[in-house]
VOPAPA-451677 format. One line per 5 residues: number of its first residue (from 1); their letters; for each residue x, y, z of N, C-alpha, C. Coordinates in nm, 2 decimals, decimal comma, m for minus. Example, Ala and Ser with C-alpha at 12.3 -4.5 7.8 and 13.67 -1.06 7.14 Angstrom:
VOPAPA-451677
1) as) 1,32:m0,57:0,78:1,23:m0,45:0,78:1,32:m0,33:0,78; 1,28:m0,22:0,71:1,37:m0,11:0,71:1,29:0,00:0,79
This chain:
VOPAPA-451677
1) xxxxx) m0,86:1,19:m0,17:m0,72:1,16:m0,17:m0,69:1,07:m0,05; m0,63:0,98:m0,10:m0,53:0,93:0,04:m0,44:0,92:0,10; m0,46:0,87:0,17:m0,32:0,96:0,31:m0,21:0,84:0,31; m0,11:0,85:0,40:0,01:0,82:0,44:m0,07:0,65:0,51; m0,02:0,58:0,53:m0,06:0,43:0,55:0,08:0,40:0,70
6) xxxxx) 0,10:0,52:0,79:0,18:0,49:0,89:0,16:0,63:0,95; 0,20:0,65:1,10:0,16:0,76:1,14:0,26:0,87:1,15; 0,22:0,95:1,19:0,37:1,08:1,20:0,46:1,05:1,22; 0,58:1,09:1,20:0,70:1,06:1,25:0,79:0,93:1,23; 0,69:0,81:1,18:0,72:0,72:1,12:0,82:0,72:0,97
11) xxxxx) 0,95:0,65:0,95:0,97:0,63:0,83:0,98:0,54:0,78; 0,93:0,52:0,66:0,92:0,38:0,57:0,99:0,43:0,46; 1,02:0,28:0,41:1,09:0,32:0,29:1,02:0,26:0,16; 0,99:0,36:0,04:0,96:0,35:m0,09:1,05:0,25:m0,18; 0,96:0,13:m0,17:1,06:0,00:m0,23:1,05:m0,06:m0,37
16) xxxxx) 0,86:0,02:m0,42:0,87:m0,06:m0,54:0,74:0,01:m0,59; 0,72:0,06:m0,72:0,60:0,09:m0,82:0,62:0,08:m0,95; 0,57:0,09:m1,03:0,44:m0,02:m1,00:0,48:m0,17:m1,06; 0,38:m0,22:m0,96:0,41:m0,38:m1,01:0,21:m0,44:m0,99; 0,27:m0,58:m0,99:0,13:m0,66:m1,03:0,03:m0,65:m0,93
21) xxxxx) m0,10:m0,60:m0,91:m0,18:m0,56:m0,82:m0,22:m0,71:m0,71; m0,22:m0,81:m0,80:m0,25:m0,97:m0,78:m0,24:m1,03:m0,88; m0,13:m1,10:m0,83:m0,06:m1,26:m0,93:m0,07:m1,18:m1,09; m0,06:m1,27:m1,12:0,00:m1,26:m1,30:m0,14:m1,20:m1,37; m0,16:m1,11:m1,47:m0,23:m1,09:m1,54:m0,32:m0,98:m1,50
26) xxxxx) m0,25:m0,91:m1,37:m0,32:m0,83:m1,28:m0,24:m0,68:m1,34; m0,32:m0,54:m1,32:m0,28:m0,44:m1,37:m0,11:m0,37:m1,31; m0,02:m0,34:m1,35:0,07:m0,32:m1,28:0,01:m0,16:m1,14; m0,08:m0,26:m1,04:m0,20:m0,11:m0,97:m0,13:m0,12:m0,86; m0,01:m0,20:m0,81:0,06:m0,20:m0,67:0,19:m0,14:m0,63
31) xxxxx) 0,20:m0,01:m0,48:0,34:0,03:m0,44:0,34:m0,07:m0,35; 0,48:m0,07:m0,31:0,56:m0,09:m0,20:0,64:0,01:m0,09; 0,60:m0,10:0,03:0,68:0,04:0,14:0,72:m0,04:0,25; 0,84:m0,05:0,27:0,93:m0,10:0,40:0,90:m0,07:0,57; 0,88:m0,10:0,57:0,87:m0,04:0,75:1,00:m0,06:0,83
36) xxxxx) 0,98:0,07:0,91:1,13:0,10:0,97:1,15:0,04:1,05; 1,18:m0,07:1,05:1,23:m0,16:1,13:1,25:m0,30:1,06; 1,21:m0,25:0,92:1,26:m0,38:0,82:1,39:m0,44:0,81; 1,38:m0,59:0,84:1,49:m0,68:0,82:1,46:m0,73:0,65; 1,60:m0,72:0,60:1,56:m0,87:0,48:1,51:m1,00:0,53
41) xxxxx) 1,44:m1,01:0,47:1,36:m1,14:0,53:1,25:m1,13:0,55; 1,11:m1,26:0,58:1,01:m1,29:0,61:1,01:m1,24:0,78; 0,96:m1,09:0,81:0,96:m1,14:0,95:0,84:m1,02:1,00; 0,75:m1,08:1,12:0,65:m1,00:1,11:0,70:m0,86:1,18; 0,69:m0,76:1,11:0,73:m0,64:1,18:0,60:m0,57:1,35
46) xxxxx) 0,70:m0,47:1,40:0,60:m0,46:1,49:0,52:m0,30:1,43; 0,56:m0,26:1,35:0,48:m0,10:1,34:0,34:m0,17:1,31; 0,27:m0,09:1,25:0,15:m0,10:1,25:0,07:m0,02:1,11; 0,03:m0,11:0,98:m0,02:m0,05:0,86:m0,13:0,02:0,91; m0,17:0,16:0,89:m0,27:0,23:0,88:m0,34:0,23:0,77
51) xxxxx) m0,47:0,26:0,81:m0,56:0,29:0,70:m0,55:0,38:0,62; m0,58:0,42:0,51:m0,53:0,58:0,41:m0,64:0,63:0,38; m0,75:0,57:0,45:m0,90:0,65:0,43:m0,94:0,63:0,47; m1,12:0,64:0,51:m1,19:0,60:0,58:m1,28:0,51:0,50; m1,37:0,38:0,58:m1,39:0,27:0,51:m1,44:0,13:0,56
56) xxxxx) m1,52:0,04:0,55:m1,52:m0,08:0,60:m1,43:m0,17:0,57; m1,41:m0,27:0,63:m1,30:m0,40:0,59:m1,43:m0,47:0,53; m1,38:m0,56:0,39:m1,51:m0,64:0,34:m1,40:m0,77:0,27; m1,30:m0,76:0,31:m1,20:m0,90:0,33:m1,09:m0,87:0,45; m1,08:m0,97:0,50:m0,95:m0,96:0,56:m0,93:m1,12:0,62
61) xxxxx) m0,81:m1,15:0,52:m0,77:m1,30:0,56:m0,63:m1,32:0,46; m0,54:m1,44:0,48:m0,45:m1,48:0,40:m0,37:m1,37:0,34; m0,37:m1,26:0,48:m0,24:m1,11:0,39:m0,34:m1,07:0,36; m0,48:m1,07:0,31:m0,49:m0,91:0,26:m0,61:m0,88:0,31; m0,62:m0,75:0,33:m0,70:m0,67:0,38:m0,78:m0,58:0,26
66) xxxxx) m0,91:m0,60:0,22:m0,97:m0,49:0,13:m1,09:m0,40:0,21; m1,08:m0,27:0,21:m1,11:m0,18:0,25:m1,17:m0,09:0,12; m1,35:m0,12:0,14:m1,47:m0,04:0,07:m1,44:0,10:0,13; m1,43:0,20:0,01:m1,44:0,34:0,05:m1,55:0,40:0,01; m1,66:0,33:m0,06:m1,77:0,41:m0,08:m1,88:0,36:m0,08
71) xxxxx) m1,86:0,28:0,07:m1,98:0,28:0,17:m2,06:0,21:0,14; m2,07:0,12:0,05:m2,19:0,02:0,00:m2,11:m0,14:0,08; m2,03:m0,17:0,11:m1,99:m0,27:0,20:m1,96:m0,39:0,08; m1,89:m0,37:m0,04:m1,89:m0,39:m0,18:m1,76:m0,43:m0,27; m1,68:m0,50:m0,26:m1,53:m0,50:m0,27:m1,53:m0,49:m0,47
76) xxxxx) m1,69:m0,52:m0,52:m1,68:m0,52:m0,68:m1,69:m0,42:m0,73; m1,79:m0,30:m0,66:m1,82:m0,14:m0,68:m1,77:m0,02:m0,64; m1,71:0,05:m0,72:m1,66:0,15:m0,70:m1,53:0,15:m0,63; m1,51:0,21:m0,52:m1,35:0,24:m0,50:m1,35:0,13:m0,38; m1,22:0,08:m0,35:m1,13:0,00:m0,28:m1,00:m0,05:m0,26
81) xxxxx) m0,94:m0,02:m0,14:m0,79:0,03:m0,12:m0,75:m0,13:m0,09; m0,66:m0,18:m0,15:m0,63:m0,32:m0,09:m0,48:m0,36:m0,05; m0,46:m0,35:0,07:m0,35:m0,40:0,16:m0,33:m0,51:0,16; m0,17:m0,56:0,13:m0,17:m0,73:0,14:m0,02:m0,68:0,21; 0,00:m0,84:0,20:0,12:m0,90:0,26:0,06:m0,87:0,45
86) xxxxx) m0,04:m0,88:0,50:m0,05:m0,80:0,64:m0,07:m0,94:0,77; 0,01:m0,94:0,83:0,00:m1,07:0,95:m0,12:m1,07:0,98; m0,13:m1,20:1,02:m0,28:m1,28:1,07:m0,28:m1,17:1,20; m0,15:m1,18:1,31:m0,15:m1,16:1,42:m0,18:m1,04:1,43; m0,29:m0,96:1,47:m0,35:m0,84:1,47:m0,40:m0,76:1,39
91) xxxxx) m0,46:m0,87:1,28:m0,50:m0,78:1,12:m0,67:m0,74:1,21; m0,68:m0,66:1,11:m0,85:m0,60:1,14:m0,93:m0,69:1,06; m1,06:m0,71:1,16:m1,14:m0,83:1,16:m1,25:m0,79:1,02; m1,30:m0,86:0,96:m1,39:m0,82:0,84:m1,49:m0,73:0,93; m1,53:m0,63:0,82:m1,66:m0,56:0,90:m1,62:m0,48:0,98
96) xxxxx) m1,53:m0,44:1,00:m1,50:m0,33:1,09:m1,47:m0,17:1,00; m1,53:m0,08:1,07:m1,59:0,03:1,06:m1,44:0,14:1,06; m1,36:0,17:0,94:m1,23:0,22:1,00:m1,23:0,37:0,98; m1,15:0,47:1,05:m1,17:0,60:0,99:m0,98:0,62:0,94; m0,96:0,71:0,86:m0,79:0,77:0,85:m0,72:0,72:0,95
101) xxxxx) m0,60:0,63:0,94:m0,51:0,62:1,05:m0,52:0,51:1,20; m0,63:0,42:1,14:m0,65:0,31:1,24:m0,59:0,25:1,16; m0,56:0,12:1,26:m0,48:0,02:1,23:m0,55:m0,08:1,14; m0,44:m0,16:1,06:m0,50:m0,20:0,96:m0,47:m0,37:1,05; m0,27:m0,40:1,04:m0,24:m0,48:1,07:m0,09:m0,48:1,08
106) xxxxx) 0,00:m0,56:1,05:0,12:m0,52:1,08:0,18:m0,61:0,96; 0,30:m0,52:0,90:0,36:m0,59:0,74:0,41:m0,68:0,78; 0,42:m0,83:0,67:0,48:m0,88:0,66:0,51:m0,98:0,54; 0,53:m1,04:0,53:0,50:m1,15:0,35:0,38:m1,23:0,36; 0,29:m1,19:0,48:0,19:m1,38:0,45:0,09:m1,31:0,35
111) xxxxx) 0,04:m1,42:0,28:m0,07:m1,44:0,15:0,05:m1,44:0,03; 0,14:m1,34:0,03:0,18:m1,31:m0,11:0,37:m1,35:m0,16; 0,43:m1,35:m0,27:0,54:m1,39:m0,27:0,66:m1,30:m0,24; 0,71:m1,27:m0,16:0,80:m1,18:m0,11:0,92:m1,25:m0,07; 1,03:m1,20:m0,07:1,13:m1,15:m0,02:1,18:m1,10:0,11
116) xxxxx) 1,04:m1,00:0,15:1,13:m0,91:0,27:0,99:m0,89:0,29; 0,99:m0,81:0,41:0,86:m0,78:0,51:0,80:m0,63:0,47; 0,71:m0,60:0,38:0,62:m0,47:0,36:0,53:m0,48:0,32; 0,43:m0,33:0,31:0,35:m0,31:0,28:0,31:m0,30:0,12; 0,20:m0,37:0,08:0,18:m0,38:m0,10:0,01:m0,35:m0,06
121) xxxxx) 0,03:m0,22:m0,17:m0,07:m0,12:m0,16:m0,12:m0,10:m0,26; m0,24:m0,13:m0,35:m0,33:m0,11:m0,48:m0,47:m0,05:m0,43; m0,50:m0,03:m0,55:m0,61:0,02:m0,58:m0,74:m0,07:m0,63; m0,90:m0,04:m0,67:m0,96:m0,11:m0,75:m1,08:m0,04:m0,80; m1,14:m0,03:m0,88:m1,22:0,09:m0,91:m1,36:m0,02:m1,00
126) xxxxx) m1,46:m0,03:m0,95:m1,53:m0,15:m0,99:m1,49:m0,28:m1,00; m1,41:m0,31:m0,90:m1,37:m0,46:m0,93:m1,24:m0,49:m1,03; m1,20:m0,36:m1,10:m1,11:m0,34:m1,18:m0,94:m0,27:m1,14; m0,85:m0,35:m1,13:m0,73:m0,32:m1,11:m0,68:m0,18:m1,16; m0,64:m0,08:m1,13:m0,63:0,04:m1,16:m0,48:0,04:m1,14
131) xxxxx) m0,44:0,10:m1,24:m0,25:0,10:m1,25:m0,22:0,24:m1,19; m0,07:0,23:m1,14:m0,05:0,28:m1,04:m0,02:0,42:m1,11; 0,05:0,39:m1,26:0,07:0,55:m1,33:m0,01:0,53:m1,43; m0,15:0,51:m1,41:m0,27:0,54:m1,49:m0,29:0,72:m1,53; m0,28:0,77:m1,66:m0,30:0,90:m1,66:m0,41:0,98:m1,62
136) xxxxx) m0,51:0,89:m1,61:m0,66:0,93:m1,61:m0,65:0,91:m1,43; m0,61:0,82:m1,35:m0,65:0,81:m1,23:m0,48:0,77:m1,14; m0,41:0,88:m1,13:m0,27:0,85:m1,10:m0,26:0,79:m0,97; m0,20:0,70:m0,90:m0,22:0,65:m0,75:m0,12:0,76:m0,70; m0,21:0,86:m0,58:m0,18:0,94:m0,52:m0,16:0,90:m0,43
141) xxxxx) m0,06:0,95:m0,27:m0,08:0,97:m0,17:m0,03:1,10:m0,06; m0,15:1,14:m0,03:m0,09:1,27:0,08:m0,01:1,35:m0,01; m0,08:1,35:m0,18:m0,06:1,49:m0,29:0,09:1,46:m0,35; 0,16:1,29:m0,33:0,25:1,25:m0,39:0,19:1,14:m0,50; 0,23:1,15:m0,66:0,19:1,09:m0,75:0,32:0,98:m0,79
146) xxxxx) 0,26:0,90:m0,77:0,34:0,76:m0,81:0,39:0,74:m1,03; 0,49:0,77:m1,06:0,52:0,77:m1,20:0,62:0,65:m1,25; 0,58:0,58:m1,30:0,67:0,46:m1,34:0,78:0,49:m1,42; 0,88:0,42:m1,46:0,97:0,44:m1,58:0,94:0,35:m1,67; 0,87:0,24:m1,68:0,82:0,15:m1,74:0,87:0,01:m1,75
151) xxxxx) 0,94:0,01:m1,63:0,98:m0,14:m1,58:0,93:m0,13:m1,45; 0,89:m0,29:m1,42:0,81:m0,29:m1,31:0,91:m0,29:m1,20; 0,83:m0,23:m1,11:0,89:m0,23:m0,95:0,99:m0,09:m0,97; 0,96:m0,03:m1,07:1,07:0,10:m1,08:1,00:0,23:m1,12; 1,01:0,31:m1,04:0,95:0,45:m1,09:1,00:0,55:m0,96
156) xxxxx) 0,90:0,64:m0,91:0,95:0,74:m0,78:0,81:0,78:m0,78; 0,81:0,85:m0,65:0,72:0,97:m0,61:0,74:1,04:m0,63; 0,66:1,16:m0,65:0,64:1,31:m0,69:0,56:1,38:m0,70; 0,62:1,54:m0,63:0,54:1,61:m0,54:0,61:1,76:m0,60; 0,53:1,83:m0,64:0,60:1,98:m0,66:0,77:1,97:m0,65
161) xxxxx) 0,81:1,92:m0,77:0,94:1,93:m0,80:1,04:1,83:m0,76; 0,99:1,76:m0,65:1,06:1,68:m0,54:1,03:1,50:m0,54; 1,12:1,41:m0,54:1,11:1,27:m0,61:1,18:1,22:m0,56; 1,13:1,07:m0,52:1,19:0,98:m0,43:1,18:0,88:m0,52; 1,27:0,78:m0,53:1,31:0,67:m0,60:1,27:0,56:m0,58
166) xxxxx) 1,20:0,42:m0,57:1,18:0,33:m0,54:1,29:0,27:m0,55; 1,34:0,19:m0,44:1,47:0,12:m0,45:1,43:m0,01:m0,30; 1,49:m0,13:m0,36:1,45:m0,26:m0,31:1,56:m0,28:m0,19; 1,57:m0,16:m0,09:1,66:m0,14:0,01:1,63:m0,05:0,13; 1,70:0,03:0,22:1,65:0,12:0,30:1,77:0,22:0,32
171) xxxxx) 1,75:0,33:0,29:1,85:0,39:0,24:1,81:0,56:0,22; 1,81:0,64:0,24:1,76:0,79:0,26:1,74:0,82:0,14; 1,76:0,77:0,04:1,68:0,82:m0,07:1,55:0,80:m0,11; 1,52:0,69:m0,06:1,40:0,60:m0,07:1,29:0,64:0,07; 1,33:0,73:0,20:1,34:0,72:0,28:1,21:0,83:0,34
176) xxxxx) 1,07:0,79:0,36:0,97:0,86:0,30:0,91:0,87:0,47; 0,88:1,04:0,53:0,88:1,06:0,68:0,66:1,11:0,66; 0,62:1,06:0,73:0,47:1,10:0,70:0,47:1,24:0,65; 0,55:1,31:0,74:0,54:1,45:0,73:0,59:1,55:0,58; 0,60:1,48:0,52:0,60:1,55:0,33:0,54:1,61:0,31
């Protein structure tokens, strides 16, 4: 399972699922998440994207960050968590050794086409884009399942009963504290 992509106490906000993992033709296998300190706009925030697993870095350039979780140092085999939009300025260097909750980099729009400054979070499972409300492999985190309504960038979280909304703002509904 993976974890929360910010540390305790932190709130971010739930801005978008599922949408296109990479560019056009890519599986709808990517969330979005605001960082508390999000302005509208391109701007690099200061929090700090965590890792949601343990893993090597086996990219990290132009926004994105891909992180091998099953140890073969392999971005085409088996599982891989991929962080984009993440500033040059303090991103984690390829090859680095990460465990739960190191730093990844810090949100912002570079590599990808944005709007506003967050975190875009997919999956990949052999080299293959994995959708975010896939039935067979639902994108989890920290035991919250991501469910689409079937327009992109629109769905919620959900957790034993309890559902947060994706919404392209910051706003307590959307308004997601590590501690869930």
């Amino acid at each position: 399972m993976l974890g929360w992509p910010w540390l305790p106490g932190e709130v971010w906000y739930f801005t978008g699922v599922p949408h296109g993992g990479w560019d056009a033709g890519s599986a709808w296998a990517a969330i979005d998440f605001g960082a508390p300190d999000g302005e509208l706009g391109c701007v690099a925030s200061e929090y700090w994207v965590r890792a949601t697993t343990a893993g090597r870095i086996v990219r990290s350039y132009d926004g994105a960050v891909l992180q091998d979780i099953d140890g073969d140092g392999f971005e085409q085999t088996v599982w891989v968590v991929f962080y984009m939009d993440v500033n040059s300025v303090g991103r984690v260097p390829l090859g680095a050794e990460l465990q739960e909750g190191d730093q990844i980099g810090h949100p912002s729009c570079e590599g990808g086409f944005s709007n506003a400054t967050h975190l875009h979070l997919a999956r990949k499972y052999n080299g293959v884009w994995i959708a975010a409300d896939d039935a067979q492999l639902p994108f989890q985190l920290a035991g919250w399942t991501m469910i689409s309504s079937g327009e992109e960038y629109e769905g919620w979280m959900v957790r034993n009963n309890v559902s947060f909304e994706a919404c392209d703002c910051r706003h307590v509904n959307n308004a997601i504290a590590r501690n869930l």
